[in-house]
Structure formats: structure tokens, C-alpha cells
C-alpha positions in Angstrom: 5.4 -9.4 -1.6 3.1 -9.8 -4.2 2.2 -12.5 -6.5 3.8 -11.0 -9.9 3.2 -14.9 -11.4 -0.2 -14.5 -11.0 -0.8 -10.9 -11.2 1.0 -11.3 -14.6 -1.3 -14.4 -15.9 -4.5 -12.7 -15.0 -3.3 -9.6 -16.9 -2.6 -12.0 -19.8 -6.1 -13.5 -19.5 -7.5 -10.3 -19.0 -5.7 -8.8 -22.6 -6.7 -11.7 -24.3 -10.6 -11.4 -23.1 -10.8 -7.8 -23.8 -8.0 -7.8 -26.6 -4.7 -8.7 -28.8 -2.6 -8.3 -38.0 -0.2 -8.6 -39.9 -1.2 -9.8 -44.0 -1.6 -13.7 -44.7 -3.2 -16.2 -43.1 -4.7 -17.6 -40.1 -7.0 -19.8 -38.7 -9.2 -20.5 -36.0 -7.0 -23.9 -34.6 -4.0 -21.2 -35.2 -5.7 -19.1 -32.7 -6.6 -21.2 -29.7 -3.5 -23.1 -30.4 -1.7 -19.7 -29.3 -3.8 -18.5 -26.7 -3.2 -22.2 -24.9 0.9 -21.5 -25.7 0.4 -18.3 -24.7 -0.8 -18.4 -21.2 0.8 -22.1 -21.1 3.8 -19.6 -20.8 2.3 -17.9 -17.9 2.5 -21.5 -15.8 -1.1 -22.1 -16.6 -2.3 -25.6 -17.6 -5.5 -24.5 -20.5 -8.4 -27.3 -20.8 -11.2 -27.5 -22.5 -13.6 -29.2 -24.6 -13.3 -28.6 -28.4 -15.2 -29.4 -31.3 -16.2 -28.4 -35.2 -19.2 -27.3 -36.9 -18.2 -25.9 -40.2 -15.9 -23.1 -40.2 -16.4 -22.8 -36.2 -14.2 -24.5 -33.9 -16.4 -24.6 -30.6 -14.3 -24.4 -26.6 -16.8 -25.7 -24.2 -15.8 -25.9 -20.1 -12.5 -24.0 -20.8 -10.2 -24.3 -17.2 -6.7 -22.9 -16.5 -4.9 -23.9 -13.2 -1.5 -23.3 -12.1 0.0 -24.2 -9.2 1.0 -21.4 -6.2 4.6 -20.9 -5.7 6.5 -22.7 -2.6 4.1 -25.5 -3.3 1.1 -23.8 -1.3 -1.4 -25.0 -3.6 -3.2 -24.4 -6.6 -5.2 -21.5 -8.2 -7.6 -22.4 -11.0 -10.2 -20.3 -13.5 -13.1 -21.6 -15.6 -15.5 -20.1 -17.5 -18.0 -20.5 -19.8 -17.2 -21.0 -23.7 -15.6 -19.7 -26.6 -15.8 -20.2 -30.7 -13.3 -19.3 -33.2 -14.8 -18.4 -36.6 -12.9 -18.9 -40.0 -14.5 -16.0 -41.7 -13.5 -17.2 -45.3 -11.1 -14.1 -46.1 -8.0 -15.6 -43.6 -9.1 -14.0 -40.6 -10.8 -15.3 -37.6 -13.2 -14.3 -35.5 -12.9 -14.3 -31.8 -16.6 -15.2 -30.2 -17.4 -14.7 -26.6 -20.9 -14.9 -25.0 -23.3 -12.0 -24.3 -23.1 -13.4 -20.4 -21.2 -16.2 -19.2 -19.9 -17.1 -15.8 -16.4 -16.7 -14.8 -15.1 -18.8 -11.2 -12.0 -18.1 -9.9 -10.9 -20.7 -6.9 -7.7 -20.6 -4.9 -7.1 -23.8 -3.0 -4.4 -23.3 -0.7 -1.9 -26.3 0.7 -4.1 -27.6 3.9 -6.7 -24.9 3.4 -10.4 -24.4 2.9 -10.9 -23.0 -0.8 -12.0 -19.9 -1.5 -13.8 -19.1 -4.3 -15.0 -16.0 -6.7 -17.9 -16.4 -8.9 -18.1 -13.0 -11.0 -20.8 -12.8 -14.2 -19.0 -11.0 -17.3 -21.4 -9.1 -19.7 -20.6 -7.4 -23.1 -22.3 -5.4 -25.0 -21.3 -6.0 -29.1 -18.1 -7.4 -28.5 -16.1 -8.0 -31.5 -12.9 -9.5 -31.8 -10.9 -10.2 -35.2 -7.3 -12.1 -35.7 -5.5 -11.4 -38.7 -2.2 -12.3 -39.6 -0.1 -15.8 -40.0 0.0 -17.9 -37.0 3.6 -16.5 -35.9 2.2 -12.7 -36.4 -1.4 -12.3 -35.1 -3.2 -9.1 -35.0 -6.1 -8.6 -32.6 -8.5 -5.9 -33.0 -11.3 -5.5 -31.2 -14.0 -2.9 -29.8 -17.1 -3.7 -27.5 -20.4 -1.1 -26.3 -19.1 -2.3 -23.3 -17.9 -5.1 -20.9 -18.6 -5.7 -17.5 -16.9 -7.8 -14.4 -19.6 -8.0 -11.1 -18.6 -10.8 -7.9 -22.0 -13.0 -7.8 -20.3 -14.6 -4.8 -17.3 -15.2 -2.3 -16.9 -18.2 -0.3 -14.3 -18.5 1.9 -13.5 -20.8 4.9 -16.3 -22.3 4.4 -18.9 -19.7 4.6 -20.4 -17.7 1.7 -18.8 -13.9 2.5 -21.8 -11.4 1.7 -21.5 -9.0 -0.9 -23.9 -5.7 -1.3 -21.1 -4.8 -4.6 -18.3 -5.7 -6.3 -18.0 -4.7 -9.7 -16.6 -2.3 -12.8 -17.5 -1.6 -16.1 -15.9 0.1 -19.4 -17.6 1.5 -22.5 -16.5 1.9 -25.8 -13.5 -0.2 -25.7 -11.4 -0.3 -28.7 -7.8 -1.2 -29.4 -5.5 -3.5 -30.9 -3.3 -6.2 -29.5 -0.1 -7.5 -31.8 1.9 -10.6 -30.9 5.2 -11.9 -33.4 6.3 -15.0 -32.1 9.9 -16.5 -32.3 12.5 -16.5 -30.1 10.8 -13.7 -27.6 7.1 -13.4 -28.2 7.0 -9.8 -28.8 3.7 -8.0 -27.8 2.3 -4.1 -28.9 -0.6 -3.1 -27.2 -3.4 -0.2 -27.5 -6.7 -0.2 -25.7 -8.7 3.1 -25.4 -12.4 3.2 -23.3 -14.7 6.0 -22.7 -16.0 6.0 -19.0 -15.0 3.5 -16.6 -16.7 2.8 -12.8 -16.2 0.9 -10.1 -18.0 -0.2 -6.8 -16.9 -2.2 -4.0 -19.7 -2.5 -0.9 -18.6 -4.9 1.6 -19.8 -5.2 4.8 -17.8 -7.2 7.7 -19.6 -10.6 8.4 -18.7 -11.0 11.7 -20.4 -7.4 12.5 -23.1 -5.8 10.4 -21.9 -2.7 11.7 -18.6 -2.3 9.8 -18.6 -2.5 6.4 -16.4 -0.2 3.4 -18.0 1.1 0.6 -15.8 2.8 -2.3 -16.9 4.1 -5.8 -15.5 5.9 -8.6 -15.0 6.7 -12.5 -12.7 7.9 -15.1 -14.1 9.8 -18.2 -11.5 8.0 -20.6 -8.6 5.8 -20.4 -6.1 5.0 -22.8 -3.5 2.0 -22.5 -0.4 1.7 -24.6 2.4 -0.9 -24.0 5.5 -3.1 -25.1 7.0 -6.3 -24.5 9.3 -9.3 -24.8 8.6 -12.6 -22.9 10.8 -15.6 -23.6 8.9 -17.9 -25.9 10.1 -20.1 -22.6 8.0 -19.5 -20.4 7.2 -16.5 -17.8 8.5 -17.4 -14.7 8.4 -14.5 -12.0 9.8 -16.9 -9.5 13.0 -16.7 -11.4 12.7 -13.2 -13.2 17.0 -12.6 -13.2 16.6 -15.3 -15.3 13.6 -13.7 -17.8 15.4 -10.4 -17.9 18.8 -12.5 -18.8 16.7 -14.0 -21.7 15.3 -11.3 -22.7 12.4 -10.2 -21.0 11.1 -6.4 -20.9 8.3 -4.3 -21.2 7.0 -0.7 -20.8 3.7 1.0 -20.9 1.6 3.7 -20.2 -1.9 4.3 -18.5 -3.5 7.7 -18.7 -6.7 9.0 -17.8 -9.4 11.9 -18.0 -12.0 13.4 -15.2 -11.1 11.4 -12.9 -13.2 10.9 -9.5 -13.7 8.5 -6.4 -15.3 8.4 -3.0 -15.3 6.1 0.0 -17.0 5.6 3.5 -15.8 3.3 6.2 -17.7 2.7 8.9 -16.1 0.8 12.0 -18.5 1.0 15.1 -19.4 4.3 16.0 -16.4 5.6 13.6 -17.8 7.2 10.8 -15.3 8.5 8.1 -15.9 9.3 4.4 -14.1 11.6 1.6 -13.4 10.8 -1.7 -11.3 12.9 -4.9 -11.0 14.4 -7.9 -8.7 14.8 -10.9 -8.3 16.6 -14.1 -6.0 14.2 -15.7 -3.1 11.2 -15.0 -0.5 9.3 -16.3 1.6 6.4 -14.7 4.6 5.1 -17.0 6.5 1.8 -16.1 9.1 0.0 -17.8 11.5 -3.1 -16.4 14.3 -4.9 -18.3 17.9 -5.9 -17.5 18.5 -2.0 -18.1 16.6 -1.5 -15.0 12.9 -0.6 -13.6 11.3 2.9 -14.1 8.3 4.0 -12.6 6.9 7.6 -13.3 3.3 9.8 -12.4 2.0 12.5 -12.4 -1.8 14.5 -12.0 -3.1 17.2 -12.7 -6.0 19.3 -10.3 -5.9 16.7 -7.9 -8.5 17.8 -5.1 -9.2 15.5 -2.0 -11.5 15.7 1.3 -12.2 13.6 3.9 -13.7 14.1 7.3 -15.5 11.8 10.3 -13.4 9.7 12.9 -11.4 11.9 14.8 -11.3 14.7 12.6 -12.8 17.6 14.0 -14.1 19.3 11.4 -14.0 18.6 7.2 -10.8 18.9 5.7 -10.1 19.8 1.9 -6.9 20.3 0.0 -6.1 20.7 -3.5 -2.6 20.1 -6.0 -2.2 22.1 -9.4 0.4 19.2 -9.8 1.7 15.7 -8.0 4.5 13.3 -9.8 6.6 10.8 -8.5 9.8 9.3 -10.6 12.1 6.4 -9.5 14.7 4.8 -11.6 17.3 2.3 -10.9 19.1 -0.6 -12.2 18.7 -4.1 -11.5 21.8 -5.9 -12.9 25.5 -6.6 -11.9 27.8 -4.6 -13.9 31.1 -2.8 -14.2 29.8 0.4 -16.5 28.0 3.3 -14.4 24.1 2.7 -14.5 21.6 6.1 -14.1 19.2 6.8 -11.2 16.5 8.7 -10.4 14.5 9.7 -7.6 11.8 12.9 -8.2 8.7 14.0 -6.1 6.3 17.0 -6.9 3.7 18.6 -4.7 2.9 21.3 -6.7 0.7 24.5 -5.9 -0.6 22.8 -2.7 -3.2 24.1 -0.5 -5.5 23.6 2.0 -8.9 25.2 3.2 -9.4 28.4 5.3 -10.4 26.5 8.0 -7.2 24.7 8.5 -5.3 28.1 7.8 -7.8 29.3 10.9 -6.2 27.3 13.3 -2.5 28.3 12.8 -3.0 31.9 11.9 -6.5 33.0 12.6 -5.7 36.5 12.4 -4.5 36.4 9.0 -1.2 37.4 9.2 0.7 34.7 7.1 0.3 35.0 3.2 -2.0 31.6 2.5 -0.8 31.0 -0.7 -0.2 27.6 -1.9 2.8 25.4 -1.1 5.4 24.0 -3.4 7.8 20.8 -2.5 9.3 19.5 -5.2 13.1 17.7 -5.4 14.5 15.6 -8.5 17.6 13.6 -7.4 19.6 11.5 -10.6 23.2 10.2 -10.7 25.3 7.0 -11.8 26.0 4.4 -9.6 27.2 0.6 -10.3 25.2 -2.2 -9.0 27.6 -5.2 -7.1 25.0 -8.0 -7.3 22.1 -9.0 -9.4 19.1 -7.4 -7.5 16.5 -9.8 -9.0 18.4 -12.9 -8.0 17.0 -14.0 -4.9 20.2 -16.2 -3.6 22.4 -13.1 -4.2 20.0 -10.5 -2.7 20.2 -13.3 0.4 23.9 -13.6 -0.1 23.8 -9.2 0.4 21.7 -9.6 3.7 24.4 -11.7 4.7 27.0 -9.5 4.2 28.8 -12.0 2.2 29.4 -9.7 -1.1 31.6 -7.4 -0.3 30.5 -4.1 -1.9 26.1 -4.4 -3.4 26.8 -0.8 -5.3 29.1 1.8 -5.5 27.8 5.8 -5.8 29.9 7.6 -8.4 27.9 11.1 -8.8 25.0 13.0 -7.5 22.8 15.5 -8.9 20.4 17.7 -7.4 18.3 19.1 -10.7 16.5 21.1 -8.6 14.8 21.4 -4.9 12.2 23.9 -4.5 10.5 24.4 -1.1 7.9 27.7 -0.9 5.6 28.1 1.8 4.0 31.0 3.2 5.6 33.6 1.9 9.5 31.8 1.7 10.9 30.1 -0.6 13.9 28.0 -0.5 15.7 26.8 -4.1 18.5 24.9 -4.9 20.8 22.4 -7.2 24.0 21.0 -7.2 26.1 18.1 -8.3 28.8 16.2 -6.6 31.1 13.3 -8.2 31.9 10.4 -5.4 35.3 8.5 -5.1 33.4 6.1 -3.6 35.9 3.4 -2.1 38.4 7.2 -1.0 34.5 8.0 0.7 34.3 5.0 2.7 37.7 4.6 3.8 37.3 8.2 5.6 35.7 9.8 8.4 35.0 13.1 7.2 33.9 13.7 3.6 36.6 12.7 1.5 36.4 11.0 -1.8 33.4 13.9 -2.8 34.0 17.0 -5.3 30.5 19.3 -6.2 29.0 22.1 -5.2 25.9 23.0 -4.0 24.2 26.1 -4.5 21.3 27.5 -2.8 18.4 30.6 -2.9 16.6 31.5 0.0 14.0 34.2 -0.2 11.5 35.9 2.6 12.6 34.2 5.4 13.0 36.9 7.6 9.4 38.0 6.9 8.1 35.1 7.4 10.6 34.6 11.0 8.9 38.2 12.0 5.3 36.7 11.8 5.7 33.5 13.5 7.5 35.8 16.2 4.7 37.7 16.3 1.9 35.4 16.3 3.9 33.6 19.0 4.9 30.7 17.6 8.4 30.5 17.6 10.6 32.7 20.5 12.6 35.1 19.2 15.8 33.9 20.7 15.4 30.8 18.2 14.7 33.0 15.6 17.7 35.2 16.5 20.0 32.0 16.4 18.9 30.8 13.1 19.5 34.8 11.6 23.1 34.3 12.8 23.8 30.7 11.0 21.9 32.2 7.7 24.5 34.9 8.1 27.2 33.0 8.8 26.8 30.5 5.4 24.7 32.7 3.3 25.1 36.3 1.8 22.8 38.9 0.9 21.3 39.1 -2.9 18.5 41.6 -2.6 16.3 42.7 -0.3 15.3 39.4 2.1 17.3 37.3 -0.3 20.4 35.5 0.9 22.7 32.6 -1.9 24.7 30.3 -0.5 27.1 27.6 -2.3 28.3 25.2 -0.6 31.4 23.1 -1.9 33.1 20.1 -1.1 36.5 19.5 -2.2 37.7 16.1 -2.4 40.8 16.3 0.2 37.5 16.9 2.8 37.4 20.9 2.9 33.9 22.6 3.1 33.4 25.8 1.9 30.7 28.4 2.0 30.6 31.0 -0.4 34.6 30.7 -0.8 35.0 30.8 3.0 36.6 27.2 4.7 34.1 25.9 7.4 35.8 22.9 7.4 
């Protein structure tokens, strides 16, 4: 599992290095002050040497530690210096470096440390605070600002490094924090292109090493949230939501691209991709945790290893949804499960191999299904003792199903197409109790197009017998009926007392 305390206090450092206005006043002391609260709340321990010329306050050897959950040790960043400018008008300015180093060491409980030494460039950075010191604006814009690894040291030995490093120009955005109760946050950051290039060989065998490159032509960043002025504690994060914690935001791109080689021995195998455009939406709260994506003219390749020979494929359209809730309750919560593979298809030369006299139609492939419903959740799924109490079977009933929806369940492929949605309400405890399908009321109704055609050329090009195809003709006629020429419907119901029935006639 990953380490969200950390993830989420590099984030924060990351926002407030690249980021973060309101009408009155604030000055520089007002400033650091906050950015120490600020990722004080993140677990962090902020040091550093301060002192005034004028209408600077100066930040010399600036270190942050925090110490690694279940007592494993300690993690601790230090870099090089920062001032804070009074500019005279009740506004500050933020002032970083042109170049300064940046170390990042992890020292783990009874462990060699390792440690990160990256150099972080910009190119005219500005940063302005505006505001009163319990409504700060941040806006900011840089040429551009770089992060590249100098060197890794771990166990003891310095790990070589041919490349580690990304870069993003024209950055611009804005960064608002009100602080009371909850420190609330609103967040925009927009860039033109960003790249990326990791080069490391093994160092236990100079003939294995990964290399992977890419770029985006824009990206654009925009986000909400709610920490409890607390603290952030992702060890306890029932507890956060309970307070109040949530957030949501949204990542999208433009042109983007990426390649990659590994080589492992005599293993050789490379590829990389392109896409039009992307989008990746998240939210969590005590409401519950949404993720959502999508792109747009996604194309991918990759060939070497044991590939035989180059393969390419191409999506018009990919997306992914999943909803659900995370808290105990009584009232029904929603949730969601979607995935698209839209307009999907593959190269000739795979097509060559399964039907090399070109008898199937080769046009690209659609599966796409989008599941929602209500349910109740039994337990709080963020609590770790009850989530341990669940494994132990020692609450009764984690979540009850209440209704089902099928919004829709495409599946077309060479010339067939299958199509279908439904909806089914669940008496869930009535379910359980029986051994057949009791407890569930809905229908399900379904479309299936050119199958026989499609049954006729696989019987033909030999792969499938005809006695399996004459087997599956008689269940299609059985629970579907004809709707046009190679068409067949089909709804299926299920009535609560446990019938089945198909197209009005009981099955079961």
C-alpha cells in the first residue's frame, strides 16, 4: 500500500514550490509562518535559519523531517534558501533561487539511508501572496522549472544514473488557501509542454538497464479541498474524513506521447504511445471516493522479447469510472463501475494470422459496460480496526446491495454486435436467505446482431466446428426471438418469488 502521508506532504511541498489573494494585508513573517503550519500539518517538522534585511525576511538551510509510520524511521528534505519580500503595497513576494539543490534522505529503522540529490532550476519564477494572513492568494508563473536526480545512494553505494529528470514551461496558475476551522484550498496550475526522462541502468549488470521518455503539449490542473486545520494524518484518514476532510480535482492534457526500451540480457523490447487528449478526475470525502478517465486517439506499439513481429493498436476512445462509498450508514449510497474500449483496432498483420484470407469484416472493436446502483455500506471502510474486524468476520453484514443497473453494455466485433441494459432492485437479506434468485425484481434486455454471419465464417475458416455452432443457434433460439434479418432481442426477467423468464416464457 502506498505511503498516502508522504505522497500527500510532497504534493504539498511540491504546490507550494511551484504555487498557492484575497484584498488586505499580508506580510512576509505571515507567509512563512503558514507555509511552516502548513506542512507542520502534513507531520513535517520545518527548520531553518531566518533573518532580516529590510523588507526581506531571509530562510537559510530550510529542513523538513517527519517520521515513517509504524516507527520505521524517518524521511527528511533540505534545500537550499528562500526570501520573502514585503513589496510595500501589502503583498509579498515569494523568492526562490535560479538553481539550488534539493536532498531528499529516507533513513529507515536499522537501515542504510538512501538518499536523492536532485538540482531544481527556474527560469523567471515569480511568486506573489496577497491577501490577510487567514486568506492568502498565491499567483505565480515561471519560463520554466526543472527537477533532474544529481545522485542516488543507496545501501551504501552511489546507484548510477545516465537520467532522471522532467521539466514544465510556461507555468502559471493560482493557489488560494482560507484558514479556520478546515484550511480550505482552490487550486489552478496550467503549463505548456512537459517531458520526462528516466535512463537507468542495473548496477549489478551493465547489460540491463530501462530507459523511458515522454511529453505532453499542455497540461492544466484544477482542484478543491478541506484539510482539518488539525493536522493531516493518512494513518487515521476515517478520522480526517469525520472532521472534515475532502477534496477533488482534475488533470487534463494535450498531444500526448511516450516511449520506452528495456533491455534485460539478450531481451530486447521497446514501444512507446500516443494521445490526442486526457482527463483523470478524482474526488474523496465521507460521501465516498470517485475516480474517472478517459483518452482520446490513444495509439500504442511495442515489439522485441518474444513478440514475433511489431504490434500496433489504436482506441478512438478509453475511460474508466469507479465510484463508491466509504462510510457506515443506514441511507442507500450510489455506485459506479464503467469501462470503455472504444473503436479498438489492431494492425493487418495481427488480422493476418486469424483470418489471412480476409474473410472476417476487420473493423474496429467496441467493449464498453457502465454498471451504477445503491447499496449501504455496514462498516467504516477507512477504519482500519473495523476493515480488520470485517476480515474477521466479526460484523455481521460489511454492505447490503439494494439495486442494479446496467446503463448500457455494448460488445461489437467483427461484424456482431451484442447490446444490452437492465435494472434489477435487490431484497437483499430475502437474496441471501435463498438458494435460487429470490429477493431480485428487474429485467434485462438484450440486442444481438450478425451473429450468424459471423458463426458461418469462423465455420468456414475452420475455427469453430459446426456442431458447436449448431448448439449455440439452438440456445439463441430458445431465449431470443427474431427482430430483423440476423437480429434476435431477448429480455430476460426476474421476478422476486425466483421465476425467470425469457421473452414472457418461464425458464425457471
Amino acid at each position: 500500500m502506498p505511503n498516502w502521508k508522504n505522497i500527500c506532504g510532497m504534493t504539498a511541498f511540491a504546490t507550494l514550490m511551484t504555487s498557492t489573494a484575497a484584498f488586505a494585508d499580508v506580510n512576509a513573517q505571515d507567509v512563512w509562518g503558514d507555509w511552516k503550519s502548513y506542512m507542520t500539518g502534513f507531520g513535517y517538522q520545518v527548520m531553518g535559519t531566518e533573518s532580516t534585511s529590510g523588507d526581506t525576511l531571509n530562510i537559510k538551510d530550510v529542513k523538513m523531517s517527519m517520521a515513517l509510520p509504524e516507527d520505521e524511521g524517518t524521511i527528511a528534505i533540505t534545500f537550499g534558501e528562500l526570501n520573502f519580500n514585503n513589496r510595500g503595497d501589502g503583498t509579498v513576494s515569494v523568492e526562490l533561487p535560479a538553481s539550488m539543490p534539493l536532498v531528499v534522505e529516507v533513513m529507515p529503522k536499522g537501515d542504510k539511508p538512501a538518499t536523492m540529490n536532485f538540482d531544481y532550476n527556474n527560469t523567471g519564477f515569480s511568486m506573489i501572496v496577497s491577501g490577510d494572513p487567514t486568506d492568502m492568494t498565491y499567483t505565480y508563473s515561471a519560463a520554466e522549472i526543472a527537477l533532474k536526480l544529481a545522485k542516488l545512494v543507496a545501501d551504501g553505494k552511489e546507484i548510477p544514473v545516465n537520467a532522471a529528470e522532467m521539466s514544465i514551461k510556461d507555468v502559471s496558475g493560482n493557489s488560494k488557501m482560507k484558514i479556520g476551522n478546515l484550511r480550505e484550498i482552490s487550486q489552478v496550475l496550467n503549463s505548456a509542454l512537459v517531458t520526462y526522462n528516466i535512463d537507468f541502468a542495473n548496477p549489478e549488470d551493465d547489460n540491463e538497464f530501462l530507459k523511458f521518455s515522454g511529453a505532453v503539449n499542455s497540461l492544466l490542473f484544477q482542484g478543491d479541498g478541506s484539510y482539518p486545520s488539525g493536522g493531516f494524518d493518512v494513518q487515521n484518514m476515517d478520522a480526517m474524513m469525520k472532521a472534515g476532510f475532502a477534496m477533488t480535482g482534475t488533470f487534463s492534457y494535450q498531444g500526448g506521447s511516450s516511449k520506452f526500451q528495456f533491455i534485460d540480457g539478450t531481451e530486447n523490447i521497446q514501444g512507446g504511445s500516443q494521445s490526442e487528449s486526457g482527463k483523470l478526475d478524482v474526488s474523496m470525502s465521507s460521501d465516498g471516493i470517485e475516480y474517472a478517465g478517459n483518452a482520446q486517439g490513444l495509439k500504442v506499439n511495442f515489439a522485441g522479447g518474444e513478440i514475433p513481429f511489431p504490434i500496433d493498436m489504436e482506441m478512438a476512445n478509453s475511460g474508466f469510472k469507479l465510484a463508491m462509498p466509504v462510510s457506515k450508514s443506514d441511507q442507500s449510497q450510489d455506485f459506479a463501475l464503467a469501462v470503455t474500449l472504444g473503436d479498438f483496432a489492431v494492425s493487418e498483420q495481427i488480422w493476418s494470422m486469424v483470418d489471412p484470407a480476409g474473410q472476417l469484416p476487420h473493423d474496429p472493436a467496441t467493449v464498453a459496460f457502465d454498471v451504477s446502483g445503491k447499496a449501504k455500506l455496514g462498516f467504516d471502510l477507512m477504519d482500519p480496526k473495523q476493515m480488520e474486524a470485517v476480515e474477521r468476520g466479526e460484523i455481521g453484514m460489511p454492505g447490503e446491495v439494494e439495486s442494479v443497473d446496467l446503463n448500457n453494455l455494448e460488445v461489437t466485433v467483427a461484424g456482431a454486435s451484442l447490446t444490452g441494459n437492465g435494472n434489477f432492485v435487490i431484497d437483499f437479506a430475502k437474496a441471501m436467505m435463498s438458494q435460487g434468485m429470490q429477493g431480485t425484481e428487474g429485467a434485462l434486455n438484450l440486442r444481438l446482431s450478425g451473429a450468424n454471419g459471423l458463426m458461418d465464417k469462423l465455420v468456414a475458416m475452420g475455427l469453430v466446428p459446426e456442431d458447436q455452432v449448431m448448439g449455440a443457434r439452438m440456445m439463441m433460439s430458445m431465449y431470443a426471438v427474431p427482430a430483423g434479418e440476423d437480429v434476435l432481442t431477448s429480455k430476460i426477467e426476474l421476478k422476486n418469488d425466483g421465476q425467470i423468464l425469457a421473452n414472457g416464457q418461464r425458464i425457471k
